[in-house]
C-alpha positions as CSV (number, residue, x, y, z in Angstrom):
1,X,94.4,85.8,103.3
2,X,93.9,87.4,100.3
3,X,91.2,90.6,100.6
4,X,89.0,92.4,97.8
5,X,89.4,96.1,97.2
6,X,86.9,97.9,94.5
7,X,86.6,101.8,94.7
8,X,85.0,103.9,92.4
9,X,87.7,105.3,90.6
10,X,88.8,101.7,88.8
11,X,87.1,101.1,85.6
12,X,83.7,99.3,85.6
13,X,84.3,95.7,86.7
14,X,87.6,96.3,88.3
15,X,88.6,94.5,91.4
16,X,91.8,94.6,92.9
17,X,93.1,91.3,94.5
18,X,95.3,92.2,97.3
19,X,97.3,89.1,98.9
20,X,99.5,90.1,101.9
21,X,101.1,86.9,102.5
22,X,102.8,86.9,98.8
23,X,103.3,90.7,98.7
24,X,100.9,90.6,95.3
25,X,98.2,92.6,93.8
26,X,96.2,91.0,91.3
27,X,93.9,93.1,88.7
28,X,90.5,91.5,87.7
29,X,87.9,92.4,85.5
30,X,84.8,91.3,84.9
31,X,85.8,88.2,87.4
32,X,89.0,87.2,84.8
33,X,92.8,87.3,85.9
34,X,94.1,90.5,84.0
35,X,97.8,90.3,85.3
36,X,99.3,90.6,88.8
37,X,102.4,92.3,89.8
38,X,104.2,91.5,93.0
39,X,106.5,94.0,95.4
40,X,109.6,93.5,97.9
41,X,108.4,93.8,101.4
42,X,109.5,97.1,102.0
43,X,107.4,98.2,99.2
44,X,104.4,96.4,100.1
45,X,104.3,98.1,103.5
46,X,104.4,101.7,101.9
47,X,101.4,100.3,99.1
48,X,99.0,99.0,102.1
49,X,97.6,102.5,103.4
50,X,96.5,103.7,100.0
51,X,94.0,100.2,100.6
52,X,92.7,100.7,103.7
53,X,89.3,100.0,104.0
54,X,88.6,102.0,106.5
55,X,89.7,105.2,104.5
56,X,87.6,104.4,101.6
57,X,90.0,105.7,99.1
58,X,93.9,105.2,97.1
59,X,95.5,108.3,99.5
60,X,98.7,108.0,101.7
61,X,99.5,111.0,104.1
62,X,102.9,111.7,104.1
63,X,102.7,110.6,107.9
64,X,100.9,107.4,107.0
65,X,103.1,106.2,104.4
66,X,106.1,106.8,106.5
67,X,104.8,105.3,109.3
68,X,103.7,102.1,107.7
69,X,107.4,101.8,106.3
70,X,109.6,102.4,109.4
71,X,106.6,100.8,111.8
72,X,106.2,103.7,114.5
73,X,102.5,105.3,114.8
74,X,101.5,107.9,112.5
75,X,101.2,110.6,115.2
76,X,105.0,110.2,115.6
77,X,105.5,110.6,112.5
78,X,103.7,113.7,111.8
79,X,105.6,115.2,114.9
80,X,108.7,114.3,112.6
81,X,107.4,115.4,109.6
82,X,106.6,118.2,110.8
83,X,109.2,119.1,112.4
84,X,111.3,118.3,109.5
85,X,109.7,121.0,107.7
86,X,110.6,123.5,110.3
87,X,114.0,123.1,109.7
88,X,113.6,123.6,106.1
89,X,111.7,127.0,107.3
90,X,113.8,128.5,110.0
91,X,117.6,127.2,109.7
92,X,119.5,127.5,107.0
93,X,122.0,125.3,107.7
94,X,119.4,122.5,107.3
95,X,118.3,122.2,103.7
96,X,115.6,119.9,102.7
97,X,115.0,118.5,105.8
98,X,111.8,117.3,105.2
99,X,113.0,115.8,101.6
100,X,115.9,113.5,103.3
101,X,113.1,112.3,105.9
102,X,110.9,111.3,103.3
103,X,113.6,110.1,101.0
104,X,113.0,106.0,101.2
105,X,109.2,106.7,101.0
106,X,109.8,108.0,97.7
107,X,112.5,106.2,96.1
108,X,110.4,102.9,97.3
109,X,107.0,104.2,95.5
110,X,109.3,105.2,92.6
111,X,110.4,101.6,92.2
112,X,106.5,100.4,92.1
113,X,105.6,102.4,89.6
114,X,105.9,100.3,86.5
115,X,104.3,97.3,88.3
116,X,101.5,99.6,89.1
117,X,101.1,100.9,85.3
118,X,100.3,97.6,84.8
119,X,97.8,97.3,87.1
120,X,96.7,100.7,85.6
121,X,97.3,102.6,88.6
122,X,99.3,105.3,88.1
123,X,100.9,107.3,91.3
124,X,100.6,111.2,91.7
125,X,102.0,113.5,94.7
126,X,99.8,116.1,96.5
127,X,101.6,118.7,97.3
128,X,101.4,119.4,101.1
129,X,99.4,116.2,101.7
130,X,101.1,112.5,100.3
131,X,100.3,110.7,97.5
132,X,97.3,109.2,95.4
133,X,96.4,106.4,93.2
134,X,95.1,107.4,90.1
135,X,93.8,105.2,87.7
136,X,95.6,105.1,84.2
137,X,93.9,107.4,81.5
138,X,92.6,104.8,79.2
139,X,89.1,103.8,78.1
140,X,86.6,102.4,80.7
141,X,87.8,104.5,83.5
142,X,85.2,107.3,85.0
């Protein structure tokens, strides 16, 4: 069943229509169809955290993103995030550990990124912490 997200970043009038079934996201404004762009499954598992309602907001840990891709809990996953980036810290025969782990996160966000320009979402990494959707610069945006 398709489910409502607004947050206060989205221009005024902005509603985002997320169906789960049909791996789609539809942008509305002012109650009118704008577009709606639709993602592989894989995809669509990495996109739902930055929806959550319970988190209020368009942020992904690293842990979280991860998590909802490969399907283990996100405590799990921060263990081997984590201990990804002590291998990048203390051995030198493992380089960029943590990179390789988080490897299919990325390349599968990467691959969303045009169908999110047109849902004027643009993705940004936080350094340390995951990702965020930001809305596009435009006009009607706070």
């Amino acid at each position: 069943m398709p489910y409502l997200f607004r947050h206060p970043q989205l221009a005024h009038e902005t509603t985002l229509v997320l169906d789960e079934q049909n791996f789609a996201i539809t942008l509305l404004q002012a109650g009118e169809r704008v577009t709606q762009s639709r993602f592989i499954e894989q995809e669509w598992r990495v996109l739902t955290p930055f929806f959550s309602p319970e988190k209020g907001g368009m942020h992904c840990t690293y842990e979280e993103a991860l998590a909802a891709l490969i399907g283990l809990p996100v405590a799990l996953c921060r263990e081997r995030i984590r201990g990804a980036k002590l291998k990048d810290e203390y051995e030198e025969t493992v380089k960029h550990a943590f990179f390789a782990e988080m490897k299919p996160v990325r390349e599968l966000l990467f691959s969303c990124q045009d169908r999110l320009h047109a849902l004027d979402l643009h993705l940004c990494g936080l350094l340390h912490y995951g990702y965020v959707l930001c809305p596009l610069p435009g006009e009607g945006h706070p």
